[in-house]
BABA-48598 format. One line per field, with one value per residue (C-alpha): x, y, z. Coordinates in steps of 0.1 Angstrom, whole numbers. Layout:
<nodes>
c1 <- X|...
c2 <- Y|...
c3 <- Z|...
</nodes>
This chain:
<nodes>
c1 <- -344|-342|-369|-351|-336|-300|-281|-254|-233|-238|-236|-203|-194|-202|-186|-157|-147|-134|-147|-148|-138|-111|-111|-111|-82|-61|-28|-31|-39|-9|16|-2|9|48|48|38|59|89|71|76|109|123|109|129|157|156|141|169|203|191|180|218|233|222|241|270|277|260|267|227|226|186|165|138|168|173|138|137|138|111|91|102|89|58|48|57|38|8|2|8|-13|-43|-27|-23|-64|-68|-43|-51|-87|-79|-51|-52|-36|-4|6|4|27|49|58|61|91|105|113|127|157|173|169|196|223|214|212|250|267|247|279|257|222|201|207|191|160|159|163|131|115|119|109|77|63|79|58|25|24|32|11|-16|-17|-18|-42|-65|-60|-67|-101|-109|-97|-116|-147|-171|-171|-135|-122|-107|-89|-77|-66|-50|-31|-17|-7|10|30|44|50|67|86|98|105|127|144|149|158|187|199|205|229|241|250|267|287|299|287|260|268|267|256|223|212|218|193|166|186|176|139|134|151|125|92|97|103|72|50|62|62|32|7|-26|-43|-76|-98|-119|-127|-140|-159|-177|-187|-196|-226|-237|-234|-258|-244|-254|-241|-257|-234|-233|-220|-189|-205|-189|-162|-130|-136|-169|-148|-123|-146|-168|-136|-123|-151|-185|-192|-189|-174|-147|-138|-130|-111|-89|-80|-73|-51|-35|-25|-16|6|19|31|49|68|73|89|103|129|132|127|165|183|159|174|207|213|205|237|218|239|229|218|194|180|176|156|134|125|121|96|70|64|70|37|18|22|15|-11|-33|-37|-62|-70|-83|-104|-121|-133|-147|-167|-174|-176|-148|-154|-144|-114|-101|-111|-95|-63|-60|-59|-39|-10|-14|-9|22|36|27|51|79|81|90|105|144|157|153|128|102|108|101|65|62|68|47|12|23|26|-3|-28|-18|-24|-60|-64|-43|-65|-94|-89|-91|-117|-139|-130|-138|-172|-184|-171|-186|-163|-166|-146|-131|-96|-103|-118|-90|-62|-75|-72|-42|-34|-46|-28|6|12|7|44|54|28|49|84|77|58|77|116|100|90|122|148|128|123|135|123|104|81|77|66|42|24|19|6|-22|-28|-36|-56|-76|-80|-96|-122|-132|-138|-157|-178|-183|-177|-202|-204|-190|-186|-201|-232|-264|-273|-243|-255|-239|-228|-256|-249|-249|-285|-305|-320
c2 <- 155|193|209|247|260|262|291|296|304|270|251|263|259|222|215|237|214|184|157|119|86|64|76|112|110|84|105|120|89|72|98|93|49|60|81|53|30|54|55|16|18|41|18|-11|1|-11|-45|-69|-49|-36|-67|-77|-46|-47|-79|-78|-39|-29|-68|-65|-98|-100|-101|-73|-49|-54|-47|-12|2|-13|-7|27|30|17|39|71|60|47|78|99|85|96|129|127|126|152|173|167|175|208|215|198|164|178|199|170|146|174|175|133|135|166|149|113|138|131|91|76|95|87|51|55|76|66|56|34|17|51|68|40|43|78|78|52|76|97|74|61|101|98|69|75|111|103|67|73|106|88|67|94|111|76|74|108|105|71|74|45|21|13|16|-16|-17|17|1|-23|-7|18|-12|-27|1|7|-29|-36|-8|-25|-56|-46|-28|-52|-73|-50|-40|-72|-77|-42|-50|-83|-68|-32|-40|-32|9|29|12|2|35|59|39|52|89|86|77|104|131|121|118|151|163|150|154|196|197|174|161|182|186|163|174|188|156|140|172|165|130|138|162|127|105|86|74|51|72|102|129|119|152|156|164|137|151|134|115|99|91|75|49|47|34|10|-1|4|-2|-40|-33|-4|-23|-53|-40|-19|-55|-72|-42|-44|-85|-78|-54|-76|-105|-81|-68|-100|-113|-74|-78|-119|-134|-127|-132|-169|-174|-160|-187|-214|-206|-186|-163|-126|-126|-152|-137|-107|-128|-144|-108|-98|-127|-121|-83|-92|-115|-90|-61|-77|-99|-67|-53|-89|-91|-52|-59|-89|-73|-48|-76|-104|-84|-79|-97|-134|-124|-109|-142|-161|-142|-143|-175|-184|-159|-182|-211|-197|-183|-216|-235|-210|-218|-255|-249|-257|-248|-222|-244|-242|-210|-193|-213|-205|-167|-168|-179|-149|-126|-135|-139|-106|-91|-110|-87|-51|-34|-48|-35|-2|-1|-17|17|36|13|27|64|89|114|143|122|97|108|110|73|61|77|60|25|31|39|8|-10|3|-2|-36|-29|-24|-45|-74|-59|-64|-97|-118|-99|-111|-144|-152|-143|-171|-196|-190|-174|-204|-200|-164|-169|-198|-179|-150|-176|-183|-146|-145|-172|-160|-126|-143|-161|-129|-112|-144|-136|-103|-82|-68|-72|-34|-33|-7|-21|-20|-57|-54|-54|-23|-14|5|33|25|20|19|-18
c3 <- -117|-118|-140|-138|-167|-161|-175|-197|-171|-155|-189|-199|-164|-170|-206|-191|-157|-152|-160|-144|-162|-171|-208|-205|-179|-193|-197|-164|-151|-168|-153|-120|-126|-137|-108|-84|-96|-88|-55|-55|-63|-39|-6|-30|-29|12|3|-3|13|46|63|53|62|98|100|82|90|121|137|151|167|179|150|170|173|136|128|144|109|98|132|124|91|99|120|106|75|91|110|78|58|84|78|44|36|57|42|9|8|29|6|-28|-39|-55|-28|-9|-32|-38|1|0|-25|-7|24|7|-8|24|25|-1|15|55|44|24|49|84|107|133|133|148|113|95|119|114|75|81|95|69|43|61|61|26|14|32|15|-17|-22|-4|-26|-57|-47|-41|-73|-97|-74|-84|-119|-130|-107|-97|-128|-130|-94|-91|-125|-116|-81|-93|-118|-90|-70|-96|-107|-70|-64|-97|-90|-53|-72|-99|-79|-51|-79|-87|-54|-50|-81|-74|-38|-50|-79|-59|-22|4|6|-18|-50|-43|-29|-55|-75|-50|-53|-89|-83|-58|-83|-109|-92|-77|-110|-125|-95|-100|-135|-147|-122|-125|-91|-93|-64|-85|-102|-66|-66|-95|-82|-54|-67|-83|-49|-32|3|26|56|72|67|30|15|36|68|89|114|114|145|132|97|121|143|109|93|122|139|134|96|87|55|61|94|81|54|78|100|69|59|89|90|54|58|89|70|47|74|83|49|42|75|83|48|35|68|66|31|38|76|45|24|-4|-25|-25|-61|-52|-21|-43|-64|-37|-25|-59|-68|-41|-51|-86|-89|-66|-87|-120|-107|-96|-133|-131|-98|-99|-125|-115|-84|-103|-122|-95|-60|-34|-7|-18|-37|0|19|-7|-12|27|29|3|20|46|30|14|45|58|32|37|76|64|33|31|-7|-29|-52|-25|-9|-52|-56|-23|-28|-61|-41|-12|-37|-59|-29|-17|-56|-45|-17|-21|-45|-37|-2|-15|-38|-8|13|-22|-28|7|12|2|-26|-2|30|8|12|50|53|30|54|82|66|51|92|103|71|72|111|103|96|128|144|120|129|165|168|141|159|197|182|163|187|215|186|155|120|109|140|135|100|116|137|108|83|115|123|82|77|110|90|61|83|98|67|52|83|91|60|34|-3|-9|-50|-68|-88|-76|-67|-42|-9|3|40|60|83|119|137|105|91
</nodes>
């Protein structure tokens, strides 16, 4: 404890700044979810029509070909959300989401007008730099906002705003694209969405760097380099491979991410070969991100309460499971529970993947360490695109989904094994920094 006298100066300085919690942040914080959940609903707008559009428009016959989009998309948004910390703590979170929503104006009109398959890719492209701006961005600016105590709640909410958002409106693409057809209907929905968050995001979203500022005067890490001083670099193989903790959130990420793919690009042409109508593929691929999303305003919480660690095992392997049941399913009875448990055991792990990465980081290269997971996470995209197209065209979709449900449940025993308890309180047994006991 400091026994100087502070100034005046210094006091006002301190009733005058911002200030961290939940409570004292909670309209900021709520613009912050309706923003995400515009977010969500932009990438929705792809969920349900494109996998059917690179059929029964573009006549893709090899499911890896059709998958370009989304091997596309992952990759432009998994390396800019390593960017994207980077920029933001150099620059400020707003500017940052600002720029996110600039470059999706382009999207809804590439995917209505694009005469052949390479403008689809490229509006993909677009919308992957798109997406890893503008979410990872809000998921730095709730951690700043809420600090330590509610991280998971705050998680979870975040989550379930943008995946809400992809469900509804994968929900109503679908009966859009039914009612009008595949082009242009469903798009302008995501024209809307991007209008709007922009507009927000200039007019009302407060920068928050400051908040993580504040935190981080109050931080006690259990890295060297505590108070920022970590290079990139060291942030990167801290991240990926040499903490327990932060590494085994990053592969779990990653195979989560991969089985999303997975279901994002094969799921409705699977549904679609068995004779279901559009609307109901629309509400298959509205279900599984339906449950997710409103599953983490729990599952966020919980972790908060009870620990990370088992709710990721467990929600692992209960994607597995589900995956699993899909491969063999045959009707649309078993393919809904079936996309229930998916998208409830991934509401087990999403936010509580990212409050891990916020458990262990310090404030000060937070934004950096969470970039590089959301790296690792979101090329689990096209990791998925490329694995589950190679796999089905040689033996089918229901082997491709197979071999994700093993690659899942794999990811689950890894973490049972290998990972730290990473929650915030102090009985948690926290990761240590490389060579110390």
């Amino acid at each position: 404890m400091n026994s100087g006298t502070t100034n005046p100066l210094q006091q006002r300085h301190r009733r005058t700044g911002p200030t961290v919690g939940l409570r004292q942040n909670l309209a900021q914080f709520m613009l912050l979810v309706a923003v995400n959940a515009l977010v969500g609903g932009t990438l929705g707008q792809e969920r349900t029509v494109l996998p059917l559009l690179a059929g029964q428009v573009f006549h893709l016959d090899l499911y890896t070909s059709a998958l370009t989009y989304i091997l596309a998309f992952g990759l432009a948004k998994a390396a800019t959300n390593y960017f994207a910390g980077t920029l933001s703590d150099r620059y400020g979170r707003k500017p940052v989401l600002v720029a996110g929503w600039i470059i999706a104006l382009p999207v809804p009109l590439m995917l209505i007008v694009g005469p052949d398959w390479g403008w689809i890719v490229a509006a993909n492209v677009m919308l992957g730099i798109s997406q890893g701006l503008t979410w990872s961005t809000t998921v730095m600016m709730k951690m700043d906002l809420v600090g330590p105590e509610r991280r998971g709640f705050a998680m979870g909410l975040n989550e379930a705003a943008g995946y809400l958002g992809v469900a509804g409106t994968a929900l109503a693409t679908g009966y859009i694209a039914a009612a009008y057809g595949l082009r242009p209907g469903p798009f302008l929905l995501g024209a809307a969405y991007i209008a709007l968050g922009l507009g927000l995001s200039v007019l009302a979203v407060k920068e928050t760097r400051g908040h993580a500022r504040v935190e981080a005067a109050n931080h006690t890490s259990a890295h060297t380099g505590a108070h920022g001083g970590l290079s990139n670099r060291e942030i990167f193989t801290l991240t990926s491979f040499r903490d327990k903790s932060l590494s085994s959130v990053s592969q779990a990420g990653m195979v989560n991410n991969l089985n999303d793919g997975l279901a994002w690009g094969l799921f409705p042409v699977l549904f679609a070969t068995a004779g279901l109508t559009i609307e109901k593929i629309g509400i298959l691929a509205a279900v599984y991100p339906a449950v997710w999303g409103a599953a983490q305003l729990v599952t966020g919480a919980l972790s908060d309460k009870y620990g990370r660690k088992w709710l990721i095992v467990g929600g692992m392997l209960l994607q597995a499971a589900a995956l699993a049941t899909i491969a063999v399913g045959r009707d649309f009875g078993i393919w809904l529970a079936a996309a229930v448990f998916l998208g409830l055991g991934t509401a087990m792990v999403y936010p509580t993947l990212l409050a891990a990465i916020g458990d262990v980081a310090h404030p000060g290269w937070r934004a950096r360490s969470v970039g590089v997971y959301r790296l690792w996470r979101d090329g689990g995209f096209a990791v998925g695109a490329l694995l589950s197209g190679i796999i089905a065209d040689a033996y089918g979709i229901p082997a491709a989904v197979g071999v994700v449900a093993g690659l899942t449940a794999l990811s689950g025993l890894l973490v049972a094994v290998r990972m730290r308890g990473t929650d915030h309180h102090p009985r948690s047994d926290r990761a240590k920094a490389p060579g110390r006991p």
